[in-house]
VONU-284024 format. One record per residue (C-alpha): residue number from 1; residue in three letters; x, y, z. Coordinates in pm, 1 decimal, padded with zeros to 6 digits. Layout:
! VONU-284024
[r NUM,ALA,[X,Y,Z]]
...
! end
This chain:
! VONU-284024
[r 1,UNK,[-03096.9,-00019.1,02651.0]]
[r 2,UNK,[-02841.4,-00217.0,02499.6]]
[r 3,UNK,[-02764.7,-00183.5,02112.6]]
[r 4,UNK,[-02821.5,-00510.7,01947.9]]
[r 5,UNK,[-02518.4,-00397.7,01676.4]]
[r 6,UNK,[-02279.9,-00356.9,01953.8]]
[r 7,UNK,[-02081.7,-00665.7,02062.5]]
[r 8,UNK,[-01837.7,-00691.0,02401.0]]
[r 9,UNK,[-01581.0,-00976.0,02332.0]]
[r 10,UNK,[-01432.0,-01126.6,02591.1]]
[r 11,UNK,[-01050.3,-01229.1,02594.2]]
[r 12,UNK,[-00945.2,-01480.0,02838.4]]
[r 13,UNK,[-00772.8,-01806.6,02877.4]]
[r 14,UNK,[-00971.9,-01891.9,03171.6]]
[r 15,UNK,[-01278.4,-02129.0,03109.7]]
[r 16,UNK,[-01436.7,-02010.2,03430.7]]
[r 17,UNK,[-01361.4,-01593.0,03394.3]]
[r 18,UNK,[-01515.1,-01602.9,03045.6]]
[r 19,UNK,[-01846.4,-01850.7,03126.1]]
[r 20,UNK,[-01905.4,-01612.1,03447.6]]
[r 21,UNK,[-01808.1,-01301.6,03241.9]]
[r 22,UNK,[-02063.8,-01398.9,02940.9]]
[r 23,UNK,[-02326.8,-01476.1,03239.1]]
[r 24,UNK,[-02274.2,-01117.0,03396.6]]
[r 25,UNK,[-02284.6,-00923.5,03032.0]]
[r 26,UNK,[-02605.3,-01103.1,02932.4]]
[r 27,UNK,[-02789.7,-01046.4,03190.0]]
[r 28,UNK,[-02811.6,-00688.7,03146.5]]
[r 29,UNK,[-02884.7,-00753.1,02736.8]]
[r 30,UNK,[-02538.8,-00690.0,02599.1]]
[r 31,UNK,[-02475.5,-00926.7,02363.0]]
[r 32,UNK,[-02134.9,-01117.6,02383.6]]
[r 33,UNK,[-01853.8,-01347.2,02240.4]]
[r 34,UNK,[-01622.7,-01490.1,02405.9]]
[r 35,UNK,[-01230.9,-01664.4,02310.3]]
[r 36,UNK,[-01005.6,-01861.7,02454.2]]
[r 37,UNK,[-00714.7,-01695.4,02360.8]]
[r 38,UNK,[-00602.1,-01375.3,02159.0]]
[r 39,UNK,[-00505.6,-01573.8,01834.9]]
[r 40,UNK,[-00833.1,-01720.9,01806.2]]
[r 41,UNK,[-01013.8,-01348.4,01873.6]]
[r 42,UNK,[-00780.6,-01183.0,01572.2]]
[r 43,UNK,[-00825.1,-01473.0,01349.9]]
[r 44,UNK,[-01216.2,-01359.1,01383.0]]
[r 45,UNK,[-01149.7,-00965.5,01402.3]]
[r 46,UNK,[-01361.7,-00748.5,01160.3]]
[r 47,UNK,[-01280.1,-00382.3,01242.2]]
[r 48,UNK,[-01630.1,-00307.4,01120.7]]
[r 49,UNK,[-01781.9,-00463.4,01417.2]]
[r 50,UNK,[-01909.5,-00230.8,01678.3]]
[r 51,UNK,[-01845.2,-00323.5,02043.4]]
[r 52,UNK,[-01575.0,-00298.2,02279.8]]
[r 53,UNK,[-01301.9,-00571.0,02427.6]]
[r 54,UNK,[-01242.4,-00694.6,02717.8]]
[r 55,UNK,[-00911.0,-00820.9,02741.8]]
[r 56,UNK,[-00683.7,-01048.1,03000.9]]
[r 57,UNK,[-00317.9,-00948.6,02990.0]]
[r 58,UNK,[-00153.7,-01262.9,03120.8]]
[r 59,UNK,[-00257.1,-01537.9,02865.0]]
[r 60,UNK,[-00014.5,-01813.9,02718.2]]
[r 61,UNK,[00080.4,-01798.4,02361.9]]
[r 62,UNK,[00037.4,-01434.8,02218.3]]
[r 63,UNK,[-00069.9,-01196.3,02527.0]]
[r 64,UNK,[-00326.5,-00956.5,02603.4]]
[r 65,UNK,[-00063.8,-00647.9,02539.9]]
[r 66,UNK,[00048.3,-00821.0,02255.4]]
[r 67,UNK,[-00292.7,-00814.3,02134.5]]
[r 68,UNK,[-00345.8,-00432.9,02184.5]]
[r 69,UNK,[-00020.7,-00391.4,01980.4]]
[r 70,UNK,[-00159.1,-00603.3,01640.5]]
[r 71,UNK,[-00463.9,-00418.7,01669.6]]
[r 72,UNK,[-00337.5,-00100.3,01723.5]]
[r 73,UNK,[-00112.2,-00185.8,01411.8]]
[r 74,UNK,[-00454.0,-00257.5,01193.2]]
[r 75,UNK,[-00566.4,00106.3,01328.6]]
[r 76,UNK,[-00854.9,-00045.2,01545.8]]
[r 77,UNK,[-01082.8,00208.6,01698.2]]
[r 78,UNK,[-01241.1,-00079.3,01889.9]]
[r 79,UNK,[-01193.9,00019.2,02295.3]]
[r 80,UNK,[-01040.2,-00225.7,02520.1]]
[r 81,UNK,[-01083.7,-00290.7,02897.9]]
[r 82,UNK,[-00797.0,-00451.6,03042.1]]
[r 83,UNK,[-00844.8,-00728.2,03367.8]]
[r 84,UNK,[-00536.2,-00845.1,03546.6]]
[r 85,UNK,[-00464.9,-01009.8,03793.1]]
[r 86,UNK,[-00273.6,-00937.9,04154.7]]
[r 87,UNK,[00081.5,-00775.8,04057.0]]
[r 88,UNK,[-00033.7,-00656.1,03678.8]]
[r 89,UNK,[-00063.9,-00338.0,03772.2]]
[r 90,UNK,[00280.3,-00227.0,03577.3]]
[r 91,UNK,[00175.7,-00439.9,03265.3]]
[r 92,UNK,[-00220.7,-00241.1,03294.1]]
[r 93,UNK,[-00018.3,00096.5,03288.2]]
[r 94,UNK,[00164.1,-00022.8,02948.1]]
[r 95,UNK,[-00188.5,-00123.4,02834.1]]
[r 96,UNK,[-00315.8,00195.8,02890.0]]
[r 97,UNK,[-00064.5,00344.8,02758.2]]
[r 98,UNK,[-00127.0,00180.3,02451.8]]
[r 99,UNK,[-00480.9,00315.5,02478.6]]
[r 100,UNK,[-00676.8,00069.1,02666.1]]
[r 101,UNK,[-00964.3,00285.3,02800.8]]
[r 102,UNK,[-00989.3,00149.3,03183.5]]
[r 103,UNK,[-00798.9,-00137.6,03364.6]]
[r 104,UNK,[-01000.0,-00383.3,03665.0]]
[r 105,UNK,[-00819.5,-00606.8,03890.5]]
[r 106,UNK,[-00961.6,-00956.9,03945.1]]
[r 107,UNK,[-01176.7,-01023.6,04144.9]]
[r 108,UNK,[-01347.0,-00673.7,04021.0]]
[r 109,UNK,[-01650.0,-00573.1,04136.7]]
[r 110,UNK,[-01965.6,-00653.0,03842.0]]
[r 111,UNK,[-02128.1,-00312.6,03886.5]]
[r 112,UNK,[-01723.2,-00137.5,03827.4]]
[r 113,UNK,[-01749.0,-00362.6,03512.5]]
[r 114,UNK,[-02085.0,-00292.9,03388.5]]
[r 115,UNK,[-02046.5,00064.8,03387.7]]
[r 116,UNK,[-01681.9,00073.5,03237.7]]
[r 117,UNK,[-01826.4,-00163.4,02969.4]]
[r 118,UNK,[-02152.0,00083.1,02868.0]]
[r 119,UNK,[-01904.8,00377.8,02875.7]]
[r 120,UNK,[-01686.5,00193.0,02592.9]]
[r 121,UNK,[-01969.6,00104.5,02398.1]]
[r 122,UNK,[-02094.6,00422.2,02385.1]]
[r 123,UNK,[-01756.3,00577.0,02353.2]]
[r 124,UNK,[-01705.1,00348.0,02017.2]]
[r 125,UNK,[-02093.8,00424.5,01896.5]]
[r 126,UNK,[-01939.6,00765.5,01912.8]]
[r 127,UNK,[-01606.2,00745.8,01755.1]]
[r 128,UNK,[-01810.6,00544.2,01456.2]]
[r 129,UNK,[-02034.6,00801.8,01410.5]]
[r 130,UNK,[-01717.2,01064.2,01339.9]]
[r 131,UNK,[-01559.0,00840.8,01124.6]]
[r 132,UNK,[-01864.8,00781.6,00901.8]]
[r 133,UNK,[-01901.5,01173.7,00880.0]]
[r 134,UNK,[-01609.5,01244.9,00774.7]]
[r 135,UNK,[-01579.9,00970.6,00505.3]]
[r 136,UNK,[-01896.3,01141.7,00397.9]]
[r 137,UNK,[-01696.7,01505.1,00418.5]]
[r 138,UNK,[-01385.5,01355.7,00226.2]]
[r 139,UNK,[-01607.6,01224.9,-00032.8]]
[r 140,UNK,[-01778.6,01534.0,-00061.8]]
[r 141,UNK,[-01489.8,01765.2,-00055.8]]
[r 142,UNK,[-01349.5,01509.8,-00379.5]]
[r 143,UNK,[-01606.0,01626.0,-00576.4]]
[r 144,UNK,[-01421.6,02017.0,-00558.6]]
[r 145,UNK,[-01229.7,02100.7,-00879.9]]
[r 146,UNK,[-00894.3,02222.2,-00780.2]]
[r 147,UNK,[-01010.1,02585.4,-00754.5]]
[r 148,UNK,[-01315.4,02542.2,-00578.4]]
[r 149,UNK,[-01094.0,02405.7,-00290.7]]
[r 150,UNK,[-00862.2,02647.8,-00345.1]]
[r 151,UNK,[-01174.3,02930.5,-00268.8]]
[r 152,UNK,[-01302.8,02685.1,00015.2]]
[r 153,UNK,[-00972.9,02702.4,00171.9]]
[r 154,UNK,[-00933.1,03119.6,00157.3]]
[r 155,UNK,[-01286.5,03137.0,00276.2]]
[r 156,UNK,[-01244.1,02865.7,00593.5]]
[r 157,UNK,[-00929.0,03091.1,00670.7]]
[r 158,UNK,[-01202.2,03402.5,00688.9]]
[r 159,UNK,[-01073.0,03562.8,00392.9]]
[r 160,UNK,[-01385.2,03790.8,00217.9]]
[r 161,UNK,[-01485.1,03739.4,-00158.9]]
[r 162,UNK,[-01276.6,04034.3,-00258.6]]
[r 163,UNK,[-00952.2,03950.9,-00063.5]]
[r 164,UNK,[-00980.1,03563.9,-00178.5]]
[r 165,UNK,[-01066.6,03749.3,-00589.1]]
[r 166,UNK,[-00723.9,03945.9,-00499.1]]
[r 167,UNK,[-00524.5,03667.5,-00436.5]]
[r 168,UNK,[-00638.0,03428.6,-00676.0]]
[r 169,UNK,[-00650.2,03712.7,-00976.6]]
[r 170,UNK,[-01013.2,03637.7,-01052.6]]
[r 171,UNK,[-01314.6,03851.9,-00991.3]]
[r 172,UNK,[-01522.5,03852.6,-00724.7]]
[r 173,UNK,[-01781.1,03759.6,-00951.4]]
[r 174,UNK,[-01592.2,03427.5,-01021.2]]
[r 175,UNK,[-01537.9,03372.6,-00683.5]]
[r 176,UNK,[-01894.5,03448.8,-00568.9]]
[r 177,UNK,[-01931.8,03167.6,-00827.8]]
[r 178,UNK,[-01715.2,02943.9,-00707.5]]
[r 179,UNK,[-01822.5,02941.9,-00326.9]]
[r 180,UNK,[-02162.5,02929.0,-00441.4]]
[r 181,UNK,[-02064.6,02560.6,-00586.7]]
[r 182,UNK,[-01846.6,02472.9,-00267.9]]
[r 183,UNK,[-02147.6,02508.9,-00088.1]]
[r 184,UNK,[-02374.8,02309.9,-00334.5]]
[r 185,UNK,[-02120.4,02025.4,-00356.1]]
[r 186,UNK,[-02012.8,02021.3,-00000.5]]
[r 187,UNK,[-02353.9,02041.7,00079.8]]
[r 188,UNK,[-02288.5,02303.6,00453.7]]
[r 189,UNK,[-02562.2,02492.8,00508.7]]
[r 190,UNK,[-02352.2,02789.8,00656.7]]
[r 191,UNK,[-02010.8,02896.1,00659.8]]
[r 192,UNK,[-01979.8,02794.2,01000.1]]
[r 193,UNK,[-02065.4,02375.9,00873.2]]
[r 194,UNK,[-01804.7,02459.6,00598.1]]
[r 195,UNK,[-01569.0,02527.9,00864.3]]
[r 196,UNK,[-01626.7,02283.7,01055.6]]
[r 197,UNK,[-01597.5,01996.7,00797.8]]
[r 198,UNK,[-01251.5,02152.7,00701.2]]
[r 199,UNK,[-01157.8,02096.2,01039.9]]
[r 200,UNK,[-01293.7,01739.7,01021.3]]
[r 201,UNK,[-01021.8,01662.9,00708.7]]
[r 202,UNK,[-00726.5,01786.3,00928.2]]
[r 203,UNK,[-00663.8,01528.1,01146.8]]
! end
């Protein structure tokens, strides 16, 4: 069932690609918007907006490619799905390897589309998710005086209370102390969630 959050915008210069593209998207209950060129599409861009593009390479004025390079220089997580035409097939590589997630050739086939299309979305419901957790982590983790994350770190690294009270030059009493408040504040219900939201902060 389609997620009435998630939007698929459509890229493309061509009056007749977009109004047939729209038709196609609807009918299976995505909901879409469409632009004329890639000027008008970043001059409406809000990176908060789930969804997924789909993007025409060859368009006059500012290009699909050079499209995919402005977004990828305002960090958008938003995933794009390239269509060229005949002989695009070099300038679909450079898209992808600027992180477009699939590329179709024109005509395409509408089923090829639709599924490539409900893999993005879900592929960006995903990647939202992540980044919404670990804002949640970081803001969490800001709350840790200096040596609580100093403990939090020794402990992720497996360290026991007495080796991390050895190399800090506290007690283990302190430290017990200390970890117990990592936990509170941090909010992991086990060692292995405070590990694992370390490992969210590292990338």
């Amino acid at each position: 069932m389609a997620d009435p959050e998630q939007t698929v915008f459509v890229v493309d210069d061509d009056d007749e690609v977009r109004d047939s593209l729209s038709v196609l998207l609807e009918s299976v209950g995505l909901t879409v918007e469409s632009f004329g060129s890639a000027q008008q599409f970043l001059d409406a861009y809000d990176p908060e907006r789930s969804g997924c593009l789909i993007l025409d390479i060859r368009m006059p004025g500012m290009s699909g490619i050079e499209l995919q390079g402005r977004l990828n220089e305002k960090r958008a997580i938003l995933p794009v799905i390239v269509i060229t035409g005949h002989g695009d097939v070099s300038l679909a590589v450079q898209a992808m390897k600027g992180g477009a997630v699939d590329f179709l050739q024109k005509p395409f086939d509408e089923q090829a589309l639709l599924d490539r299309v409900h893999q993005a979305l879900a592929d960006d419901a995903r990647r939202r998710s992540e980044l919404v957790e670990r804002r949640g982590v970081l803001d969490r983790l800001a709350t840790l005086t200096p040596r609580e994350r100093e403990v939090m770190e020794l402990i992720v690294d497996g360290k026991a209370n007495k080796n991390v009270a050895a190399e800090l030059g506290v007690s283990q009493r302190t430290v017990e102390i200390h970890r117990a408040r990592v936990m509170e504040k941090t909010e992991a219900g086990s060692l292995a969630h405070l590990v694992r939201m370390a490992l969210l902060t590292d990338d």
